[in-house]
C-alpha positions in Angstrom: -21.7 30.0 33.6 -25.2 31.2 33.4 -26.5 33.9 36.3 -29.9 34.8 37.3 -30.7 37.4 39.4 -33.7 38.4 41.1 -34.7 42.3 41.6 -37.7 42.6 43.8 -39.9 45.7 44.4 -42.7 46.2 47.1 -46.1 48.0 46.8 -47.5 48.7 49.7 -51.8 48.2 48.9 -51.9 52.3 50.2 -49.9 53.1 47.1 -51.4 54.0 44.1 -49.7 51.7 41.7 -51.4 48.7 43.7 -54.6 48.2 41.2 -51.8 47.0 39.0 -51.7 43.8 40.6 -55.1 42.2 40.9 -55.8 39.3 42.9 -55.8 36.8 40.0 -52.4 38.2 38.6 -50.6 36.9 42.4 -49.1 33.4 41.9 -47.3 33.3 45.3 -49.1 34.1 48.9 -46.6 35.7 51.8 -47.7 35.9 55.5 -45.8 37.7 58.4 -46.9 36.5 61.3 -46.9 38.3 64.8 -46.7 36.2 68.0 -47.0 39.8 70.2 -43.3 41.4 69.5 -42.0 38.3 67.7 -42.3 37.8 63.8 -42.8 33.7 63.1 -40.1 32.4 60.6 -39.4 28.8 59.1 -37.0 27.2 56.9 -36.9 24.9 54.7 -34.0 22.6 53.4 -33.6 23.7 50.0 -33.9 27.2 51.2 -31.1 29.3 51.5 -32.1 30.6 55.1 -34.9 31.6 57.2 -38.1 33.2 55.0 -41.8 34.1 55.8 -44.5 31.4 55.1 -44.8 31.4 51.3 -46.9 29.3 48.7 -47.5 28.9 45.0 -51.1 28.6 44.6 -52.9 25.9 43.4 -55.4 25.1 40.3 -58.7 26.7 41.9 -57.1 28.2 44.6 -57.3 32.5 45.5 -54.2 33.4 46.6 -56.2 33.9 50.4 -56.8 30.4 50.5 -53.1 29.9 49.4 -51.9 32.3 52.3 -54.2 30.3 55.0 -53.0 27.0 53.6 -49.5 28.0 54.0 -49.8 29.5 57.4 -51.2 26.3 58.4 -49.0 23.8 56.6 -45.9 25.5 57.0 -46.2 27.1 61.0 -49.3 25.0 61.9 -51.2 28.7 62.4 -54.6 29.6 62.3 -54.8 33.7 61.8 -58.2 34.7 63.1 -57.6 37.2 60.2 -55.1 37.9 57.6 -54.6 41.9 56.8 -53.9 42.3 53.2 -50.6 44.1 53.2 -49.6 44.7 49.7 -47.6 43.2 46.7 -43.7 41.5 46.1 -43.2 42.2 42.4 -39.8 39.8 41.3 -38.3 40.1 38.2 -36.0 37.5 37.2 -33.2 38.9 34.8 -31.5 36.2 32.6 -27.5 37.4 32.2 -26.9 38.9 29.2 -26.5 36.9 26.0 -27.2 33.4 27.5 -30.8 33.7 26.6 -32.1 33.6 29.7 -36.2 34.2 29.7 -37.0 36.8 32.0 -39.7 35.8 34.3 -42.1 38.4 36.5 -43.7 36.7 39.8 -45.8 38.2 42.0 -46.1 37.5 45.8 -49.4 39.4 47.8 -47.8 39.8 50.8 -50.6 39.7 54.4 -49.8 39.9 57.8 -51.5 38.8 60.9 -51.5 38.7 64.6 -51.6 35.4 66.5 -52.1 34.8 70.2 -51.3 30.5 69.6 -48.5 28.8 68.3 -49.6 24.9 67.8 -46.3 24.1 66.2 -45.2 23.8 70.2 -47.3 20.5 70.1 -48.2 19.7 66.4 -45.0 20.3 64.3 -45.3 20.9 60.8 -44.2 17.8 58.4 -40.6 17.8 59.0 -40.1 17.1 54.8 -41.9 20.7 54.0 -40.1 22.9 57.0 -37.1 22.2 59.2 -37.2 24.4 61.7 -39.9 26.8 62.3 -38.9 29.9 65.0 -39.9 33.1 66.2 -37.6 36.4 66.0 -37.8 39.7 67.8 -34.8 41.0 65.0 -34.0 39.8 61.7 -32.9 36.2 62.0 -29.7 35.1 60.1 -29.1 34.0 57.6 -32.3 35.3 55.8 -33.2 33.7 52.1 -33.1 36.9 50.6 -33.4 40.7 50.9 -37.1 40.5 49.8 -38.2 39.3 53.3 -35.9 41.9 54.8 -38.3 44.6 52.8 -41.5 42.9 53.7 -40.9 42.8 57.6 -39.8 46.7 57.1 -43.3 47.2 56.0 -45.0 45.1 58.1 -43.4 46.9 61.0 -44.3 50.1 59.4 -47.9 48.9 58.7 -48.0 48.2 62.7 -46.9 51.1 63.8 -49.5 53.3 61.8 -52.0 51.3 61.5 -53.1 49.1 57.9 -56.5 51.4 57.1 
């Protein structure tokens, strides 16, 4: 039997090593979402748990306009801004000997603060989300440890401040 596995690394856009991922190298758009304490979540049903708002982008999109389209299709949110906060880097590793491509993805991660939740009145389409919900801790079971990592630096990001 044939394993992948996924490593993921962060970078935050403070660091340094950030001009190493240009906007037009991001294929994936993340948003963590603050309703005041509370981080908004969703799930899907081929998902293995709950995950942030995430989307491939489109031809013609920029991964902005992915991150507002998935805020709204996914959670039914309208940020009045989204805060650049850095960039997922994944690296798919094959198992060894089973020819397994690796492939690299890269997620730019945002964050926002929202004082309305229309998904209380205007649920999302129930074939793209199940469930959307909002946490104060991590909710379980999460997809994978990447988000775990992102809502660390989100809540790092709040605390001292993005600029």
């Amino acid at each position: 039997m044939c394993e992948t596995v996924a490593e993921h690394s962060f970078v935050s856009r403070r660091d340094n090593t950030f001009r190493e991922f240009p906007p037009a190298s991001a294929q994936l758009a993340m948003v963590v979402a603050f309703y005041g304490d509370l981080t908004v979540w969703i799930r899907k049903a081929d998902a293995a748990g709950w995950h942030f708002p995430t989307s491939g982008r489109k031809s013609g999109e920029t991964i902005l306009e992915v991150a507002k389209r998935e805020l709204w299709e996914s959670a039914r949110i309208v940020p009045p801004r989204l805060d650049l906060l850095g960039a997922m880097r994944y690296a798919g590793i094959g198992s060894p000997g089973h020819g397994v491509a690796t492939k690299n993805t890269t997620a730019y991660v945002y964050m926002c603060e929202v004082s309305h939740l229309s998904w209380w009145y205007d649920a999302p389409e129930k074939e793209k989300v199940t469930e959307v919900g909002v946490f104060r801790t991590l909710p379980d079971p999460i997809a994978s440890e990447s988000v775990e990592v992102v809502l660390e630096a989100a809540l790092r990001a709040r605390r001292t401040g993005l600029r």
